[in-house]
Structure formats: structure tokens, C-alpha cells
Backbone as CSV, one residue per row, in Angstrom:
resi,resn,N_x,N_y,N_z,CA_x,CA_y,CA_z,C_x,C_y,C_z
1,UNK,-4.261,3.315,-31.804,-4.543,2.158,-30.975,-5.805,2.423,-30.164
2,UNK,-6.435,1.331,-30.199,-8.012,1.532,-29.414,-7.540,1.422,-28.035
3,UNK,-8.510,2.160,-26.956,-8.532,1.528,-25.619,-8.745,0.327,-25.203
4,UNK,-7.618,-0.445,-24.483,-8.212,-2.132,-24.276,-7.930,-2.136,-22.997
5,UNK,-8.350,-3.056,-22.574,-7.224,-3.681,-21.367,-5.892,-4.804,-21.463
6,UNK,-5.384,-4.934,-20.461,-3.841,-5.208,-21.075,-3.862,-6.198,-19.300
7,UNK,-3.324,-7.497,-19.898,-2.908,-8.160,-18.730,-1.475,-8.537,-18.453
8,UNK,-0.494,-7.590,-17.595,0.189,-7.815,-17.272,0.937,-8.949,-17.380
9,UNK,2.510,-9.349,-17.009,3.133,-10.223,-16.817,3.239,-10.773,-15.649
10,UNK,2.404,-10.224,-14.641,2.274,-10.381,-13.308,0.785,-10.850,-13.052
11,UNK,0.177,-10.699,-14.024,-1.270,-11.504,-13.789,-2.094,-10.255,-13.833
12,UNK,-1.793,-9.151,-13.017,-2.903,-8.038,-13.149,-3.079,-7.116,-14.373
13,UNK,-4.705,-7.467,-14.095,-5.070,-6.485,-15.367,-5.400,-5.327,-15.424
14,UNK,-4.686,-4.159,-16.074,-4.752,-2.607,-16.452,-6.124,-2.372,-17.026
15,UNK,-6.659,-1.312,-16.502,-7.920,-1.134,-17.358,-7.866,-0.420,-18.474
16,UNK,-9.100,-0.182,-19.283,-8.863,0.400,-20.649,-7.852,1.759,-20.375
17,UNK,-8.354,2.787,-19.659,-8.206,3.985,-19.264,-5.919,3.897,-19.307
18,UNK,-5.522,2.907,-18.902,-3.856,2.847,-19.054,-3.560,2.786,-20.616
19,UNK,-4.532,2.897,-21.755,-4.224,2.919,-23.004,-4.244,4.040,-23.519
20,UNK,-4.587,5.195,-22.859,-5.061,6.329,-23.421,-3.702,7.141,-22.956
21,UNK,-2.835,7.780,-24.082,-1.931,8.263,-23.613,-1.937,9.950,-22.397
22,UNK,-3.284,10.155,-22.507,-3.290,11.440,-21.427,-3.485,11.414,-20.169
23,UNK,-3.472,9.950,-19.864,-4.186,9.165,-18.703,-1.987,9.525,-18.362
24,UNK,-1.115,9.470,-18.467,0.260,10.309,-17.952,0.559,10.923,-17.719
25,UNK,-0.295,11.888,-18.276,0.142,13.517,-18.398,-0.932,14.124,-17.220
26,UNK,-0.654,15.146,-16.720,-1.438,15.996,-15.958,-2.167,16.713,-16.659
27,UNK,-3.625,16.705,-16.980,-4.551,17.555,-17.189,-4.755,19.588,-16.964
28,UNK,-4.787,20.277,-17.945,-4.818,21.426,-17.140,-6.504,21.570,-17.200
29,UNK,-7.457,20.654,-17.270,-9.153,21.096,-17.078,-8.857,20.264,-15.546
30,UNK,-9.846,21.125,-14.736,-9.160,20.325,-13.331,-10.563,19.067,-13.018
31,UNK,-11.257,19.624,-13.590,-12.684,18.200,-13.506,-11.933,16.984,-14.448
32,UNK,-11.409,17.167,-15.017,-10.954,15.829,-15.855,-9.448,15.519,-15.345
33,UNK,-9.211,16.303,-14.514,-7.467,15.582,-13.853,-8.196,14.963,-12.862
34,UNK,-9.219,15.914,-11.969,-9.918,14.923,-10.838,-10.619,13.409,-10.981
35,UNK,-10.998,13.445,-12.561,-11.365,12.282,-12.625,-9.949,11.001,-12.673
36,UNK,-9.179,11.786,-13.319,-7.711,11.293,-13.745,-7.101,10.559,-12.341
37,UNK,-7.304,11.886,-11.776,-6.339,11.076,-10.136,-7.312,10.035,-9.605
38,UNK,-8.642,10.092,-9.510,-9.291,9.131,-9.115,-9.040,7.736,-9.390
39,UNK,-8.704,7.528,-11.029,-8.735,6.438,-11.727,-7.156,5.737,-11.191
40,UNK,-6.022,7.012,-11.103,-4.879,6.717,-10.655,-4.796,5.746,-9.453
41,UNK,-5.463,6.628,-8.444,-5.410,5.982,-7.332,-6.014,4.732,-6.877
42,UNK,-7.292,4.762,-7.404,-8.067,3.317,-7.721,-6.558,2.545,-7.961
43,UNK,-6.165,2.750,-9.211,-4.856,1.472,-10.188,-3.863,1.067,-9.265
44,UNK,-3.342,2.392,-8.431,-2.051,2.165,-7.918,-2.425,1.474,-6.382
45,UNK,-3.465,1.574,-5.137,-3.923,0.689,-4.283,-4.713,-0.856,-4.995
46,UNK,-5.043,-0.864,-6.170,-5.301,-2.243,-6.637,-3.875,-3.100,-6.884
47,UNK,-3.062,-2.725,-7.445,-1.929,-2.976,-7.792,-1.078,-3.541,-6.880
48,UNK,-1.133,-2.210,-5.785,-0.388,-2.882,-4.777,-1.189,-3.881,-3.516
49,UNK,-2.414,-3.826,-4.020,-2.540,-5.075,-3.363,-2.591,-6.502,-3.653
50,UNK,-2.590,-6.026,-5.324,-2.042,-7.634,-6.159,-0.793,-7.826,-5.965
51,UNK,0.304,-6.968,-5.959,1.547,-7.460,-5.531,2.354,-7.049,-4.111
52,UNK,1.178,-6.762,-3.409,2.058,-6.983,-1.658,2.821,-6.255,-1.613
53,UNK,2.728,-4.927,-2.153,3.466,-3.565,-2.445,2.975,-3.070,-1.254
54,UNK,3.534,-2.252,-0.175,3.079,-1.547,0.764,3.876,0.239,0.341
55,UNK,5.165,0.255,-0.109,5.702,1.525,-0.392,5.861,1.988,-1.921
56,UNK,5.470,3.026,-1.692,5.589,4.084,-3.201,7.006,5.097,-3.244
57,UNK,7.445,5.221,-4.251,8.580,6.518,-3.785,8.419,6.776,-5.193
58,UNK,8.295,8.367,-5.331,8.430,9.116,-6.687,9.873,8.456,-7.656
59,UNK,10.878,8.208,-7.659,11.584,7.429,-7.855,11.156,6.502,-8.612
60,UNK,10.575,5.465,-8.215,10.064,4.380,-8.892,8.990,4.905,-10.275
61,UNK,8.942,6.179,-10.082,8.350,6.462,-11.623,9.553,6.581,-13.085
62,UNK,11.342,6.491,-12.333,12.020,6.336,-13.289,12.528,4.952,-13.176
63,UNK,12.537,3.497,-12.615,12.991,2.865,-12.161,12.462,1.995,-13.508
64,UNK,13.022,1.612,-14.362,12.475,0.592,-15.333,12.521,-0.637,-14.642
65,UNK,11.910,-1.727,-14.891,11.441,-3.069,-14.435,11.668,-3.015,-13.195
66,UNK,11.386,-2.199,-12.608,10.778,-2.003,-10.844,9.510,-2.497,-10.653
67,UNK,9.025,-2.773,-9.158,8.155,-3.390,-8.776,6.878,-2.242,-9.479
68,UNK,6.530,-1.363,-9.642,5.569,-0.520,-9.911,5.840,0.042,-11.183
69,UNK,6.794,-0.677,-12.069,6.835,-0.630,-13.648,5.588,-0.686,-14.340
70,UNK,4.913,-1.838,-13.989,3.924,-2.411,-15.091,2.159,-1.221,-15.175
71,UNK,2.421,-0.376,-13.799,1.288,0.296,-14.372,1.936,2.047,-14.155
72,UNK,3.355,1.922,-13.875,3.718,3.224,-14.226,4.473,3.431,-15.646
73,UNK,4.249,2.854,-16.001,4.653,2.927,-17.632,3.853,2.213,-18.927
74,UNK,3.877,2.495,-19.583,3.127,1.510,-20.778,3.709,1.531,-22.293
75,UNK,4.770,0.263,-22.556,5.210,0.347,-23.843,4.882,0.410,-25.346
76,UNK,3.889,-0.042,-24.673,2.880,0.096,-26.169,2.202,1.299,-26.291
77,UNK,2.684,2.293,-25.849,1.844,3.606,-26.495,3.150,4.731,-25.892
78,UNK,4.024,4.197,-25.580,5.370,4.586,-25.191,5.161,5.811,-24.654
79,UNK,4.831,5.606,-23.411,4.316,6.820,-22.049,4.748,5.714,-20.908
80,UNK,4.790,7.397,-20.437,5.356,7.089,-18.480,4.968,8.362,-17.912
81,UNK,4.986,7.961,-16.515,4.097,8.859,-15.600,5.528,9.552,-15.011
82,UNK,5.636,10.705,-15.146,6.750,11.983,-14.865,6.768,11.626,-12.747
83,UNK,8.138,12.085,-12.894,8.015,11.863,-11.044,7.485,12.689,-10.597
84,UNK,7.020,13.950,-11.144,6.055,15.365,-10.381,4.793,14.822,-10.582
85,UNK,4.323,14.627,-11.336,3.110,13.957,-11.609,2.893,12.519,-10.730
86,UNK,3.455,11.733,-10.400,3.612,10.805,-9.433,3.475,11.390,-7.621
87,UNK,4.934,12.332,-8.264,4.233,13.315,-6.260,2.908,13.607,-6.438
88,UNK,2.330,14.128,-7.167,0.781,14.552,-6.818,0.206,13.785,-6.357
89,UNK,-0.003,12.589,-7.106,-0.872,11.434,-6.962,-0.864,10.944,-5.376
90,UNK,0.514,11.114,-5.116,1.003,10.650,-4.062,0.377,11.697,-2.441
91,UNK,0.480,12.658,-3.129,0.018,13.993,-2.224,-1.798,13.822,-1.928
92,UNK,-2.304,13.342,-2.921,-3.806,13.180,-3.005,-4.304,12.001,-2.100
93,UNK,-3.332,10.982,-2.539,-3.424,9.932,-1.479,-3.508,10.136,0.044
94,UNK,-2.399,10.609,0.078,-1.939,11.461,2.207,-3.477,12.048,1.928
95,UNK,-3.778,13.074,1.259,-4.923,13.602,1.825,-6.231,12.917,1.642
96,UNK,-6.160,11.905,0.817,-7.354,11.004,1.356,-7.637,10.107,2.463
97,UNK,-6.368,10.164,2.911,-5.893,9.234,4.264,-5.832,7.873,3.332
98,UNK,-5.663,8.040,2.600,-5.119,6.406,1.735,-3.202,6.137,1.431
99,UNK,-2.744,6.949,2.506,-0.973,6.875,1.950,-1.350,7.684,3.621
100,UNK,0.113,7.903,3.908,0.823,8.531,4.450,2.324,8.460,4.544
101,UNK,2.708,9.204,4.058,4.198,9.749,4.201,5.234,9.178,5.213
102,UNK,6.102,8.372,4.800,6.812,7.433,5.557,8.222,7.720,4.866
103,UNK,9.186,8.039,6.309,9.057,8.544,7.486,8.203,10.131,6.723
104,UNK,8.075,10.423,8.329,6.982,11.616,8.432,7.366,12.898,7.643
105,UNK,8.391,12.839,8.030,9.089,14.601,7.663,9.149,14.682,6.435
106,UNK,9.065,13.746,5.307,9.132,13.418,4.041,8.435,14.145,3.150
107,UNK,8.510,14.076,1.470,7.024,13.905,0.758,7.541,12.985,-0.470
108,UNK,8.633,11.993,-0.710,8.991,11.550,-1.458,8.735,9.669,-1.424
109,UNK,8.379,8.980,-0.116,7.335,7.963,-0.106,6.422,8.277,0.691
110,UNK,5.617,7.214,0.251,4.335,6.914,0.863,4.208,5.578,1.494
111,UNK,3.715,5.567,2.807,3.252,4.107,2.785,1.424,3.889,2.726
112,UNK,1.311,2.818,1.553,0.231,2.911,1.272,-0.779,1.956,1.980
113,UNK,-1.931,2.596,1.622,-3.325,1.934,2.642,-4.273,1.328,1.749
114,UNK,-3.923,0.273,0.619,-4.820,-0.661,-0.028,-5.726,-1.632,0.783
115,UNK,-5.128,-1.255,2.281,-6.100,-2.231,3.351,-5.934,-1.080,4.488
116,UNK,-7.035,-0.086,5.396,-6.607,0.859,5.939,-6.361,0.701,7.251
117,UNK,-5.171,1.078,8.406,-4.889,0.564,9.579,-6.106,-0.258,10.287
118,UNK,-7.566,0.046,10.331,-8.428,-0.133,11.028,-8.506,-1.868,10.459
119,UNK,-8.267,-1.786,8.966,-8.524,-3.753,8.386,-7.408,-4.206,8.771
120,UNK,-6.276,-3.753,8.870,-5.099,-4.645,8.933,-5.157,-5.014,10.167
121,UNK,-5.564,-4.104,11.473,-6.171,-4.349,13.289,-7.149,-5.832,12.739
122,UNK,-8.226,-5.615,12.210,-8.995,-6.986,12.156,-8.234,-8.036,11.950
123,UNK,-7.462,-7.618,10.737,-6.729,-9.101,9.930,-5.686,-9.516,11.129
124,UNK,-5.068,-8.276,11.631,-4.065,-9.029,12.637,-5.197,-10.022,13.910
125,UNK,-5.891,-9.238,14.733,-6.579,-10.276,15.739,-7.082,-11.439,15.111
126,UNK,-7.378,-11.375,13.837,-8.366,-12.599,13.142,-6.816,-13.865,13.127
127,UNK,-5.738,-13.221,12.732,-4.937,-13.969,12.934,-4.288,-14.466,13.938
128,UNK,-4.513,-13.808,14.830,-3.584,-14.525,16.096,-4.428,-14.915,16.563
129,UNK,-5.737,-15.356,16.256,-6.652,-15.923,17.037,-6.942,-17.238,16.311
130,UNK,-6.703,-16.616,15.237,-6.575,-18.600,14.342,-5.342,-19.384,14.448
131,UNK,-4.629,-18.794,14.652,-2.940,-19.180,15.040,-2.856,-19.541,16.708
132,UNK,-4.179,-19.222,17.362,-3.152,-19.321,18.473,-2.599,-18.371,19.512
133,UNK,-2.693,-17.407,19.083,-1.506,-16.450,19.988,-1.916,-15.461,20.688
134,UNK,-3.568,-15.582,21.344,-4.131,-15.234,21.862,-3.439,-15.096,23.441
135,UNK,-3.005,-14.096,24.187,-2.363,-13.846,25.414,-0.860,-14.799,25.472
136,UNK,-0.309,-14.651,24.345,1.072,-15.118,23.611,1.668,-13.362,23.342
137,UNK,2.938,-13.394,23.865,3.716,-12.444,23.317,4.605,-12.669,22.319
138,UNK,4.009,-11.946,21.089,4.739,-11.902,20.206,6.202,-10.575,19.773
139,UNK,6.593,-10.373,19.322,7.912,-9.730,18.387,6.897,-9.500,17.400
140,UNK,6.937,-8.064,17.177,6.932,-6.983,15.772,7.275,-8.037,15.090
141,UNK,8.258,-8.838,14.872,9.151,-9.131,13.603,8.444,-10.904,13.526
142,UNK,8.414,-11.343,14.751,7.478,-12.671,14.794,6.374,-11.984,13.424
143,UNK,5.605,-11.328,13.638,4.440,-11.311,13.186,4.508,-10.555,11.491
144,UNK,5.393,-10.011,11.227,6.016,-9.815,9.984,6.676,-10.166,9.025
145,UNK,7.230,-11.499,9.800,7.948,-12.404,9.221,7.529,-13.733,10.268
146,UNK,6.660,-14.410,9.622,6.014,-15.412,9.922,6.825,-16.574,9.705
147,UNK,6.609,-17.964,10.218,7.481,-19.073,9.499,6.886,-19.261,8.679
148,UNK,5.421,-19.569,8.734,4.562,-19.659,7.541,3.858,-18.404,6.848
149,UNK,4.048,-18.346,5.489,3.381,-16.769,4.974,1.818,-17.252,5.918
150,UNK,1.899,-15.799,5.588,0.538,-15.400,6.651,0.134,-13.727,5.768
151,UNK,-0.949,-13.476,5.893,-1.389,-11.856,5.075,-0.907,-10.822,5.799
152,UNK,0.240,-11.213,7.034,0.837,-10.046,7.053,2.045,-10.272,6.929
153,UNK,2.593,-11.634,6.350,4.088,-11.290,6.014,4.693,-9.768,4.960
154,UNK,5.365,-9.092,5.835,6.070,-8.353,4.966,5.123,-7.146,5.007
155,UNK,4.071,-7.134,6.481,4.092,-5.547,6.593,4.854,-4.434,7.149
156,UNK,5.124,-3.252,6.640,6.136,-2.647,7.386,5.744,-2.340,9.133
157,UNK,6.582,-2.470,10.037,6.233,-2.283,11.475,5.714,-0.953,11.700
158,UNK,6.024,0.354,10.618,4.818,1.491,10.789,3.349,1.277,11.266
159,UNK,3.047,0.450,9.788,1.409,-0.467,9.466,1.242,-0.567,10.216
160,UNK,1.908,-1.842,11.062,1.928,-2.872,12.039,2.154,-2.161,13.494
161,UNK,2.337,-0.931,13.847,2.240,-0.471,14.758,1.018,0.287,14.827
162,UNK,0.308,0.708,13.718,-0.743,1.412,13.994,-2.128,0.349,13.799
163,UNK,-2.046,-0.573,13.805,-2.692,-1.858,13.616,-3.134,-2.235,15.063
164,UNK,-1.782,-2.233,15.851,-1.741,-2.724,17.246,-2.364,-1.889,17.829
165,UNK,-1.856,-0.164,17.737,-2.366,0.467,18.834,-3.757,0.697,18.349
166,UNK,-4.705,0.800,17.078,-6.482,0.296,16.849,-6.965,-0.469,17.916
167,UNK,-6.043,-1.821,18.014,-6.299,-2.709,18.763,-6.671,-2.671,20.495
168,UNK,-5.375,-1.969,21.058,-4.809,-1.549,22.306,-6.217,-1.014,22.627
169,UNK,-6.549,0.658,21.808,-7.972,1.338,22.303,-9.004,0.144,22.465
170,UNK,-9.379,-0.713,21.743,-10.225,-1.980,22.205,-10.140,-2.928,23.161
171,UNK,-8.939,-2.921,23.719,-8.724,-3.173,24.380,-8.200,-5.186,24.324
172,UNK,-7.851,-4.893,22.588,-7.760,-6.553,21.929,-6.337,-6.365,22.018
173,UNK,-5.004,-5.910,21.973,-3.731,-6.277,22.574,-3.193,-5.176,23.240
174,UNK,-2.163,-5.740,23.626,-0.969,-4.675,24.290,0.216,-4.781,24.065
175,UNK,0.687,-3.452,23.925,2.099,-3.161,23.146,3.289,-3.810,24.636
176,UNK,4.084,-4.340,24.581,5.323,-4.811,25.636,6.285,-4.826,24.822
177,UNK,7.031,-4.202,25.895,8.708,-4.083,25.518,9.106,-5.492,25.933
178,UNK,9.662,-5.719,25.064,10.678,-6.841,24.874,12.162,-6.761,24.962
179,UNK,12.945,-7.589,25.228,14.701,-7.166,24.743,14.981,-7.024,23.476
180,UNK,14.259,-7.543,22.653,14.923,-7.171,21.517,14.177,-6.260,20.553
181,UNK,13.310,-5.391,21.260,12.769,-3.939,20.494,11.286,-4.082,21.098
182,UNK,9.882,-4.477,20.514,8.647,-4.336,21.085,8.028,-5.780,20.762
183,UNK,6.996,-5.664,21.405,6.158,-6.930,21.471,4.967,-6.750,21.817
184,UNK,3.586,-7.892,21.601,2.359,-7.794,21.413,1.801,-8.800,22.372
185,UNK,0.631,-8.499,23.018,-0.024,-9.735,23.155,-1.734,-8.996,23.055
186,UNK,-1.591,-10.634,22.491,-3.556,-10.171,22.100,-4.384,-10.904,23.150
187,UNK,-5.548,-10.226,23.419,-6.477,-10.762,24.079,-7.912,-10.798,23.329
188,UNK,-8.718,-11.670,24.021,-10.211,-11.915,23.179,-11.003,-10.414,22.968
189,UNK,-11.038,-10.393,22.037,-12.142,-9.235,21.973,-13.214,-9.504,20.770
């Protein structure tokens, strides 16, 4: 089978490089695994930002028709990416500062940074400033679960806490306790 690209059932398209069955396997030349993880990591932050994926867990490299099926496996050349081989990827990420390990003490997820705390700080003020909610206290969970989708429905409150406190140093919101866990308010910046 030639290298092609392959468009998903989800709309996203795999590049040639997911046709090549060594593109699964771990490399023992380490210039050509480095290129390998590169290409990985590129796939797996594109991916999850086509499908609003924020968490990885080695796991999901055995999980058939799981959310991270379609580019951790490939039936047509009948390969899959091993869960040790997945921790790596995953390990490369933390150290690019593109993942970090959620919860901390961990090494088995990641929460990933296809948008890195510093954009999701923009996207949040850009939003509460088009919304409105400029020196409005909001709820963590207000703003995560929107009435109307919004580009941060359905970030985890990790994200979303390190989003705020970007912010806080600027002096564009402030973290308040609330009764029913934490709360935000933004100001102009």
C-alpha cells in the first residue's frame, strides 16, 4: 500500500506519514524516532483540537472506537500504537510544555496544550468581554459549561485555572471564592 492520506469519519485528515506502518513502532535510530515523535505530536495536538479532546491517557491506546481511535490505530495496514510507546509520546509532550500530567503525581494522563494556557487566558478575556462579563462574577463551571457553546465549553477547570491566574498577573481577573467552590471576575485590560 502506497502512502496516502486518509480522511477520517470524523472529518479529520491523517497525513501520509499514518500509512507507513513504522510510523507505530518505536524506532531504535534515535534521529528518525525524533523525527517520528515530532510528526506524533504535531497529529495528536491537531486532532485534539479537531475534536475538543483536552485529555490523553495511555489507555486509550487499547480502547477501540474511543475518542483517540482514529489516529491511534489504522485498519488498513492493521497497526496500533503500543501503550509504552504512547507513554513516551506522552512524556515528550510534558517536556515540551505541550501536556502536562493531570493530576500531578501521575504519568498515565496528560492534559493537553493544542492551545497553550497563555491562548486559552486571551480566548477567555476575549470572551467575557464579548459576552459581557466584564467585572461580572462568574463560577469555574458558568464558564465551562456555558448555556450557549462558547470555545471554552468543556475545558477542564485545571486549563481554566491556569488561564485565570495568566490573567490575575495582568491584572485582567480575579480569582473569588464563591459558595459553591471558586469564581472569576474580569476586568479591562
Amino acid at each position: 500500500m502506497a502512502l496516502s492520506t486518509h480522511t477520517t469519519p470524523s472529518g479529520f485528515l491523517l497525513p501520509s506519514i499514518h500509512s507507513a506502518p513504522p510510523f507505530f513502532t518505536e524506532q531504535p535510530n534515535q534521529t528518525t524516532q525524533a523525527h517520528l515523535t515530532e510528526q506524533w505530536i504535531r497529529l495528536i495536538l491537531t486532532y485534539a483540537r479537531h475534536k475538543h479532546l483536552f485529555v490523553m491517557r495511555v489507555e486509550d491506546a487499547e480502547v477501540p472506537g474511543g475518542d483517540w481511535d482514529e489516529i491511534l490505530r489504522n485498519e488498513r495496514i492493521n497497526r496500533r500504537i503500543s501503550p509504552s510507546y504512547l507513554s513516551s509520546l506522552m512524556a515528550a509532550m510534558v517536556a515540551e510544555n505541550l501536556a502536562v500530567y493531570e493530576p500531578s503525581k501521575q504519568t498515565r494522563a496528560v492534559l493537553l496544550y493544542w492551545r497553550l494556557p497563555e491562548e486559552w487566558a486571551d480566548v477567555l478575556h476575549s470572551w467575557a468581554t464579548a459576552t459581557g462579563q466584564l467585572n461580572t462574577i462568574l463560577t469555574f463551571y458558568e464558564i465551562s459549561d456555558p448555556p450557549i457553546p462558547s470555545p471554552l465549553s468543556d475545558i477542564p477547570i485545571p486549563l481554566l485555572r491556569r488561564a485565570i491566574t495568566i490573567l490575575s498577573r495582568s491584572n485582567r481577573a480575579q480569582i473569588i471564592g464563591v459558595a459553591d467552590g471558586e469564581g472569576v471576575r474580569f476586568f479591562i485590560g
